[in-house]
C-alpha positions in Angstrom: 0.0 0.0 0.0 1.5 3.4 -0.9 1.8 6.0 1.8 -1.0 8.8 0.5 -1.4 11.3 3.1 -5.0 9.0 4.1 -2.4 6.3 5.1 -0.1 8.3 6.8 -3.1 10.0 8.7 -4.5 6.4 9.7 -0.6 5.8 11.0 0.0 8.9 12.2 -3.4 8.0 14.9 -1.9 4.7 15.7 1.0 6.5 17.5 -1.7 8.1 19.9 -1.9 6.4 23.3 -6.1 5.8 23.3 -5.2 3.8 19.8 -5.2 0.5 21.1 -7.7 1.1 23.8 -10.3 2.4 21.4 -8.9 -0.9 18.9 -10.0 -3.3 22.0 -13.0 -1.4 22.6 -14.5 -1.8 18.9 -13.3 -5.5 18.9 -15.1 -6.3 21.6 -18.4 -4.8 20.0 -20.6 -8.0 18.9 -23.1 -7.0 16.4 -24.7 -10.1 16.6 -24.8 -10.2 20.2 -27.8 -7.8 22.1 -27.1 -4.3 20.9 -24.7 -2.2 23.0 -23.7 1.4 23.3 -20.5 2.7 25.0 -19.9 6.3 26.2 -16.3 7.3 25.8 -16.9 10.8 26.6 -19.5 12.4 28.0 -21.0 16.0 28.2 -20.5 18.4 31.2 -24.0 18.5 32.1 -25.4 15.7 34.8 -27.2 12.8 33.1 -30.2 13.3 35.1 -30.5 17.1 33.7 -30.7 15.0 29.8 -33.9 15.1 28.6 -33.4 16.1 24.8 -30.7 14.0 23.2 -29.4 14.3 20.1 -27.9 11.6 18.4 -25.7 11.6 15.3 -24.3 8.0 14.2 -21.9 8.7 11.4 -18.8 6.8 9.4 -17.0 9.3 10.7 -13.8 8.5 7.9 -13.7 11.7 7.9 -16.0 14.1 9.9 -16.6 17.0 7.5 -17.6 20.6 8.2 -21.1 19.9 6.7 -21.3 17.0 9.8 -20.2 20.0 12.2 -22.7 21.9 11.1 -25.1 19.4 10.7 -25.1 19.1 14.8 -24.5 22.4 15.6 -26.9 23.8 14.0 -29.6 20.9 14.9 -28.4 21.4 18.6 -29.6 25.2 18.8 -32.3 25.1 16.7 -34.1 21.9 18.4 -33.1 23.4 22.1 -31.4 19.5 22.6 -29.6 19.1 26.1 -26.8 16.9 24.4 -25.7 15.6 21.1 -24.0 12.1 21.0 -21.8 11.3 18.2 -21.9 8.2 17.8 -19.5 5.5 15.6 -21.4 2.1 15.2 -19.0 -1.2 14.3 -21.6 -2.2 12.2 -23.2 -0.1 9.8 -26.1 -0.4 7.2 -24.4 -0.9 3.9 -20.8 0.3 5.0 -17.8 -2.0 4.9 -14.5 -0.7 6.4 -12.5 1.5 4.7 -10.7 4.7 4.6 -9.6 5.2 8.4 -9.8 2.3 10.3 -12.8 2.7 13.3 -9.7 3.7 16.1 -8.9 6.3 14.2 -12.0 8.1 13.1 -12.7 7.6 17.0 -10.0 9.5 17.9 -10.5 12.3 15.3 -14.4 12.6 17.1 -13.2 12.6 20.3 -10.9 15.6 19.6 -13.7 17.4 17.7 -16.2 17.9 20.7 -13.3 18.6 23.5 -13.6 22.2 24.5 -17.5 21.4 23.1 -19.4 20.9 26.9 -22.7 19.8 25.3 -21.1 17.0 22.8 -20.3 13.4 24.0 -19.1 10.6 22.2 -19.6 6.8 21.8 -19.6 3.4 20.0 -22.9 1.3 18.9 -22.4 -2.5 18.2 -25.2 -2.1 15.9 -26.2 -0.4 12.6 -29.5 0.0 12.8 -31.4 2.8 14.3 -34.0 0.1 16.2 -31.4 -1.3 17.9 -29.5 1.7 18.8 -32.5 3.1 20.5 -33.0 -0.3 22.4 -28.7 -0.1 23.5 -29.7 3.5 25.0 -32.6 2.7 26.6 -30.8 0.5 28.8 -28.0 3.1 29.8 -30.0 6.0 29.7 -32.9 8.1 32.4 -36.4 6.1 30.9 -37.7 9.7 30.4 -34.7 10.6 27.9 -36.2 12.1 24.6 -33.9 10.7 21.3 -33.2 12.9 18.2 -31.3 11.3 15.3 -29.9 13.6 12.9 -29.5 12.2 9.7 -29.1 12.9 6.0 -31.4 11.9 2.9 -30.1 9.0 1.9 -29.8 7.7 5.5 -34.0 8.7 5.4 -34.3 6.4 2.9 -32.5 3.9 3.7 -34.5 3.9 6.8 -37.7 3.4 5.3 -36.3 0.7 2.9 -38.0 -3.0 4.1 -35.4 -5.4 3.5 -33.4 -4.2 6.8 -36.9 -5.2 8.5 -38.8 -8.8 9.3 -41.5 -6.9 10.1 -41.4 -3.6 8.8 -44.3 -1.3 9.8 -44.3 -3.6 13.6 -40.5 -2.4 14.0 -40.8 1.2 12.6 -43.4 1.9 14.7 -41.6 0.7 18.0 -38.6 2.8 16.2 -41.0 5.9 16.2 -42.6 5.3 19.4 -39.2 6.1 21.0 -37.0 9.0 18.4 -37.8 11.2 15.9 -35.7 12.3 13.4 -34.4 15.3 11.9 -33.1 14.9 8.2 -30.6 17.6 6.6 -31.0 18.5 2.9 -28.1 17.4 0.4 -26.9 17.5 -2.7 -29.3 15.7 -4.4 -32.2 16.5 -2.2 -33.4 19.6 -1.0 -36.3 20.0 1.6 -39.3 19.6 -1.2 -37.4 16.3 -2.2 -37.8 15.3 1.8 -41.0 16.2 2.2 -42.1 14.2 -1.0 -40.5 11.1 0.2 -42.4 11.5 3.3 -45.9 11.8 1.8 -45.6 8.2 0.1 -48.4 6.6 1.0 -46.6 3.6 2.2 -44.6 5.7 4.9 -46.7 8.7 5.4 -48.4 7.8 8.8 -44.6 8.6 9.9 -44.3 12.0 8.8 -44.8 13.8 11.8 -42.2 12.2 13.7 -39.3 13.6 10.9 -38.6 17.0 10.5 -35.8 19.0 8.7 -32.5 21.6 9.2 -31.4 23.1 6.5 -27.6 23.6 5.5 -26.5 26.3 3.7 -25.5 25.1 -0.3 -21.6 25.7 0.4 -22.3 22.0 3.1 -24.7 20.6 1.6 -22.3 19.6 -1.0 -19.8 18.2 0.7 -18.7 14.7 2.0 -16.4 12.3 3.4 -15.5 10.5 0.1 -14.4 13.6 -1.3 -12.1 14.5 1.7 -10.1 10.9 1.2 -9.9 11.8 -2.5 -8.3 14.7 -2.0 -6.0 12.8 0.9 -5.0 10.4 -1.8 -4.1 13.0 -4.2 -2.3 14.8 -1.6 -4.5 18.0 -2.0 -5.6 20.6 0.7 -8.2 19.5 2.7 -9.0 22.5 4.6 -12.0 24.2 3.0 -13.6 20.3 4.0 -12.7 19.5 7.8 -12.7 21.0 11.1 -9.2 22.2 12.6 -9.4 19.9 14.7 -9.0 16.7 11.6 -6.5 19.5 10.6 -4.2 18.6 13.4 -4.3 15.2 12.5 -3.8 15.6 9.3 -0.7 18.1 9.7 1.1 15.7 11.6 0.9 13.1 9.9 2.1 15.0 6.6 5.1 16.1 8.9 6.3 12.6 8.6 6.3 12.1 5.1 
């Protein structure tokens, strides 16, 4: 393998000392055990004050500015308490590739520090059912869940062969989180609410609602950020400073 700047990134993050912790931790995951949820940071404010939570479950590989605004935004506008950013081992559709999961952990982690409303974690699972049933059992009974999500995440929740049973399971899904879906590239707000008036899925449209991102984000995304890593091309105009650091000192060692 040829050392682009995406592989001297991923071996540049090996070097830090929570590398192997947060290695152990994702091996342990089972995701075909009973889904699981581990905190590895958490917010300043007391967990019995946590009433609106705000959950993001990303690739993370990288986390782009359009994700950072994706939660910051949805955090003020939707008055949440906290927002979890959370990396699942498993997810819907999404081998790994890119970073490996220790390392986009580590990047998250140093996003929210200095960030008192942002904690971070790790799902077992992909799927949004089974997150919600991992947080129930670590979380106050009373807490209120808010996934933020983009379109073709929407979509790919509504889509019946990640289901046995599909309306049975969304509406436990729905009895417990709503959702609130960003526009992108290809779909704008209009193109949201028209997926949600299907007839087939349209007795769930009042449990997702939308933030809107200003053009500039909505066009951006992870897979062009490791493009440009493997061209050796800026990156900054993409990522928070915070990947920046990363990313500079890994480039150091070339």
């Amino acid at each position: 393998m040829s050392d682009t700047l995406l592989n001297l990134l991923a071996q540049e993050c090996e070097r830090h000392p929570d590398y192997e912790r947060f290695t152990e931790l994702f091996d342990a995951l089972d995701p075909s055990g009973p889904p699981r949820i581990e905190f590895i940071h958490r917010c300043a404010a007391p967990m019995r004050s946590i009433k609106k939570l705000g959950i993001f479950s990303g690739s993370f590989n990288p986390l782009t500015l359009a994700h950072a605004r994706m939660v910051e935004d949805t955090l003020t506008e939707y008055q949440l308490d906290e927002m979890l950013l959370l990396l699942a081992k498993a997810n819907v559709d999404k081998g790994v590739f890119g970073l490996p999961l220790a390392a986009r952990l580590l990047t998250v982690k140093k996003y929210v520090e200095n960030r008192p409303k942002f904690s971070v974690g790790v799902s077992s699972h992909g799927r949004y059912i089974d997150k919600v049933t991992a947080l129930k059992a670590v979380l106050p009974p009373e807490t209120e869940f808010h996934f933020i999500v983009g379109y073709d995440t929407l979509v790919r929740i509504f889509d019946p062969k990640y289901y046995t049973d599909f309306h049975g399971e969304l509406r436990e899904l729905f009895v417990s989180a709503r959702f609130i879906v960003a526009n992108r590239a290809e779909a704008d707000i209009k193109t949201i609410e028209t997926f949600m008036a299907r007839s087939e899925i349209s007795q769930y449209s009042s449990y997702v609602s939308c933030i809107l991102l200003p053009n500039v984000y909505a066009y951006m995304s992870s897979t062009e950020v490791r493009e440009l890593l493997e061209q050796g091309k800026a990156i900054e105009h993409l990522v928070p400073p915070s990947i920046l650091e990363f990313f500079s000192t890994a480039t150091h060692t070339q």
